[in-house]
C-alpha angles and dihedrals in degrees: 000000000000081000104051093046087056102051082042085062096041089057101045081053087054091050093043080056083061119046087048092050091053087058079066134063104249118208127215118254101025137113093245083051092051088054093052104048077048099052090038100058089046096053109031096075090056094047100032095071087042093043087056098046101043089024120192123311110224119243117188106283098350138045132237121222106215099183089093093059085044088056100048091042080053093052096049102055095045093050086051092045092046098028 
């Protein structure tokens, strides 16, 4: 069980990356670039189903997206459940 909450973890870090690296332009090419498109594969198939499901809230001018906080409330209880 020590090994799934890890890589749980691990997973909810990737998709923290993430979510502050989408607040930046990121340029092509770059390394900051190279993390993202990482992050991103390893996280899109988890928040695009729930994405689709909850969809953005609208915020003035602007959307946020909520899958991300589903997932880390999803991580959470998981880890506290298996750890």
């Amino acid at each position: 069980m020590g090994l799934i909450v890890l890589l749980l973890n691990l997973y909810g870090l990737v998709l923290l990356v993430r979510v502050v690296l989408s607040f930046f332009p990121v340029t092509e090419g770059t390394a900051t670039a190279s993390i993202y498109d990482v992050c991103y594969t390893l996280t899109e198939p988890v928040l695009a189903p729930i994405r689709s499901v909850i969809g953005p809230v609208d915020v003035g001018a602007s959307a946020f997206d909520l899958s991300p906080i589903v997932v880390f409330v999803a991580i959470a209880i998981l880890s506290r459940i298996l750890g």
